[in-house]
C-alpha positions, 0 to 999 in steps of 0.5 A: 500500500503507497499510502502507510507513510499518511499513518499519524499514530500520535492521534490514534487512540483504542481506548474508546468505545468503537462508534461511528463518529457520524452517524453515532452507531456501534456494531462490529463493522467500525472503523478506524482512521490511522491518518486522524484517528476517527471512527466511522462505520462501513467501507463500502458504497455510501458508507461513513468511511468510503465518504470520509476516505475520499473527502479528506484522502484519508487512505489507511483504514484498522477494523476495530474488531478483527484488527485488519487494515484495510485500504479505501476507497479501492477496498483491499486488504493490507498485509503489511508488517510495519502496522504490526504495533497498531494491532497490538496496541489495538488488541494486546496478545499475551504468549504462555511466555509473555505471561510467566514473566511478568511477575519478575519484569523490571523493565520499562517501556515507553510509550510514542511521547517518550514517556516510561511506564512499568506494564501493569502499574499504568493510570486510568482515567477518572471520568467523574467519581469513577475512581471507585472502578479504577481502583477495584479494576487496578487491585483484581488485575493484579491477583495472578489467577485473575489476571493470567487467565484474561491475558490468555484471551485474546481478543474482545470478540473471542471473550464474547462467545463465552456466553452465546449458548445462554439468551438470558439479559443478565448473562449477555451483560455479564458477558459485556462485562466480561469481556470489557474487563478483559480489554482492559486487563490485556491493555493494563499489562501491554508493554507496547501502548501508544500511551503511558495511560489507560482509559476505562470508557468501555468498561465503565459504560457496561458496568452501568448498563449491567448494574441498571445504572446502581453504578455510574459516571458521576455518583461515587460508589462503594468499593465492597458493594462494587468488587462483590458485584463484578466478581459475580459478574465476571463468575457468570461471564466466564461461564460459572454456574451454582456449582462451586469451582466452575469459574475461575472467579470461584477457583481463585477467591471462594472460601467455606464457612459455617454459620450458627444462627440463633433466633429469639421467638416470643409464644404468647398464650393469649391469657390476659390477667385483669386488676380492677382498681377498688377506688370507684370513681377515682380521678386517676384512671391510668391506675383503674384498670391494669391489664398484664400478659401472663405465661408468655414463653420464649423459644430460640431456634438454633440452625447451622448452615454450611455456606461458600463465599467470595468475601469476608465482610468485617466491622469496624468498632464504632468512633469515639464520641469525644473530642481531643484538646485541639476540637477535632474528632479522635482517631482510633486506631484497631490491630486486625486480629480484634476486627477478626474476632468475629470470624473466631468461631465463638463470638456471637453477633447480632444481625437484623434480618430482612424480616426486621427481628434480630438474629444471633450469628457465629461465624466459624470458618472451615477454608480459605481460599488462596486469595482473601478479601476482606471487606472492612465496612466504613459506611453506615446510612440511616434515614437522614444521612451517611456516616463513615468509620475513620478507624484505622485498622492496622494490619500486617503486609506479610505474614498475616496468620489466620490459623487461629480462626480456621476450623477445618473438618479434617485435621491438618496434616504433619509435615516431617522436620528437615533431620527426619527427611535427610534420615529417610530411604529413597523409598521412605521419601517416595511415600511421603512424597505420594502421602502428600500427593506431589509423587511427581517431585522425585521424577526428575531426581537422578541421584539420592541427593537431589532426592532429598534436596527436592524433599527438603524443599517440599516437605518442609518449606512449600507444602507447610506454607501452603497449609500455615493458612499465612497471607501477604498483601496484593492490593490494598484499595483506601477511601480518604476524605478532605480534613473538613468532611464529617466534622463542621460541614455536613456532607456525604463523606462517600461522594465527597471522598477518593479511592487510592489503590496499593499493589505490590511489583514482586520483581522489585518488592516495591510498592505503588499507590495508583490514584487515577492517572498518578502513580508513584511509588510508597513504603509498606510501613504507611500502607498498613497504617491507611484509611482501607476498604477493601484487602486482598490477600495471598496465600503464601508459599504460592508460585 
């Protein structure tokens, strides 16, 4: 094609939702100008684009969904390998490869303005109070599971087919959800984009149309309330069903718990007992007559149900009614293992039911999954107004141990110490290996060394942390709100607050907070010590 030297891939921008420019239309046949990076629809006769190529001799055309280049108005196809980068920064692909490097690539890329950026740990834009999405979006695609398998799609189009045998309206939105979420995960971690920044515009407008508008441009969100809809969302898009483990949401986050819920019921008889006043005639006719129920009983029903979840919810002691010396509301502060306490088996707390009666509940955890969330309630609404918790909860970045507060039906199992592996035989250790189900760890040992070194290792290090029910931070999403809100003005702290987002880079064991487009880098010391929302977790010792 003569006319590839016309590209300008400066104006070029993917980020958009593919509609045509003039006649507003969307569709799978839209394309993109690579002269001046407008979208327009059709290419043939009387099309928006056949016009818009002989108007303005504009040649060189990109089909935003298949990612091929097309010259008009003489409609042929381009092959060419020079506009290779426009189709990957169109449609990011990952390789097997691609994906098991990333977590240890320190290197940066640049993008067409010269400007570095480290793949994975880019901005979003904020389009009005949509930094709610952008921080749930940052925290999920840094959760390994989450983000290789939406780095193994390939494109938009293929996401989509994910739901084509199933015509109910909710599975076709999730679906749209689904595969916007994917994009953007694919463009998040591209090292090859035009620019240093991503824009969510295609995944905040399905997440509105999806939620009927309970999530929009303009009203600041709940980040619980948010990530536990798009988790459902993205269960249903990736073809889960009721059955627990059939998506790849539920693989990676679903945990087991029992609840114990006690109920109070009143029996009344009925049998009124009648106190007849003996001063007839008495002024004080509150004491004339007194009527009393008698035999009234009290049942308390007990139920046990063993349930799944996706996340943790956890309440936050309620502020300090007093104020300090300077006028201003003291800030509290409460270690973890204290919110915790609600989820050790014993402790009882009481929950009103839809029905309006009050409800006892114990909460005894029976497994984790290798990802937690926990969800730390802030917000709590009555009929006039909302009100934020500003407690700090402070909690461990590595090592958070969880043991006490599992209960599992099985007893754990004992690992050998290092001594008792190295005295072992070859086949003494083949059966502890089998034990374990990891037999698969002596084929590649030749001599009885490496035998014992692979044993070692296994035995007493990796298989260990993966049953220690230990936990290091991945994501860490805060809401923070101006020093004046909640104290002499009244407003709503949740519209008038922001999100932040904290993720971990492991190739360099730094840590970034990422707040719309800025992003910078952070010490772990202030993460465990900030106004957090939502907590994700990993289990350690996982590859």
């Amino acid at each position: 094609c003569p006319y590839l030297d016309t590209i300008e891939r400066s104006f070029l921008d993917f980020d958009h939702e593919p509609a045509c420019s003039v006649s507003l239309q969307g569709g799978p046949h839209v394309y993109g100008c690579l002269v001046c990076g407008k979208f327009f629809r059709g290419r043939g006769r009387q099309t928006p684009a056949y016009t818009h190529s002989v108007e303005e001799s504009h040649f060189v055309f990109v089909h935003l969904s298949k990612g091929t280049f097309h010259c008009l108005p003489d409609d042929y196809q381009i092959d060419d390998p020079s506009v290779s980068d426009i189709r990957a920064a169109l449609h990011p692909t990952f390789q097997k490869a691609d994906i098991e490097r990333l977590d240890s690539n320190t290197d940066l890329s640049r993008d067409l303005f010269g400007k570095n950026y480290l793949p994975g740990f880019v901005g979003l834009n904020n389009h009005n109070k949509t930094d709610c999405i952008n921080a749930v979006v940052q925290a999920l695609a840094h959760v390994t599971p989450i983000r290789n398998y939406f780095l193994a799609q390939t494109t938009m189009m293929e996401d989509e087919t994910l739901g084509t045998k199933k015509n109910h309206t909710s599975i076709r939105s999730a679906v749209q959800v689904t595969a916007a979420f994917g994009e953007l995960v694919r463009k998040l971690w591209s090292n090859e984009r035009f620019k240093s920044t991503v824009d969510p515009h295609i995944l905040v407008q399905a997440i509105s149309v999806a939620s009927k508008k309970r999530f929009r441009v303009g009203v600041q969100a709940e980040a619980g309330e948010l990530t536990a809809w798009l988790l459902h969302q993205l269960h249903l898009g990736t073809g889960g069903g009721r059955k627990a483990g059939s998506s790849i949401v539920h693989k990676t986050f679903q945990g087991n718990i029992r609840v114990t819920t006690k109920e109070v019921k009143k029996l009344d008889t009925g049998i009124q007992a009648v106190e007849d006043d003996d001063r007839l005639g008495s002024d004080d006719e509150e004491e004339a007559e007194k009527t009393e129920k008698v035999d009234e009983k009290v049942m308390v029903e007990e139920s046990t149900k063993d349930t799944n979840f996706l996340q943790l919810t956890l309440d936050i002691p309620e502020k300090p009614l007093f104020r300090d010396e300077a006028g201003g509301l003291v800030i509290p502060q409460e270690p973890l293992v204290n919110v915790l306490k609600k989820f050790d088996g014993e402790t009882f707390s009481d929950i009103v039911a839809r029905s309006g009666t009050t409800q006892r509940k114990r909460y005894r955890l029976l497994k984790l999954s290798d990802y937690l969330i926990l969800h730390l309630d802030r917000f709590k609404s009555n009929n006039y107004n909302r009100e934020k918790n500003p407690t700090i909860v402070a909690f461990p970045v590595k090592n958070l141990d969880l043991h006490e507060y599992v209960f599992p039906d099985r007893e754990r199992p004992v690992f050998p110490s290092e001594e008792e592996v190295r005295s072992m035989s070859v086949k003494e250790i083949k059966q502890a290996l089998k034990q374990f189900g990891k037999e698969d760890a002596s084929k590649g040992a030749v001599e009885k060394a490496e035998l014992v070194e692979a044993a070692v290792q296994l035995l007493t290090k990796e298989l260990p942390d993966l049953f220690a029910d230990k936990y290091d931070l991945v994501a860490n999403i805060t809401h923070e709100n101006p020093a004046v809100v909640g104290r002499e003005e009244k407003v709503d702290p949740l519209q008038e607050g922001s999100y932040k987002c904290h993720v971990h880079h492991r190739a360099t064991n730094q840590w970034y907070e990422i707040q719309d487009l800025h992003v910078q880098e952070i010490m772990p010391q202030q993460i465990g010590v900030s106004e957090s929302y939502v907590l994700i977790f990993r289990r350690t010792g996982l590859k």
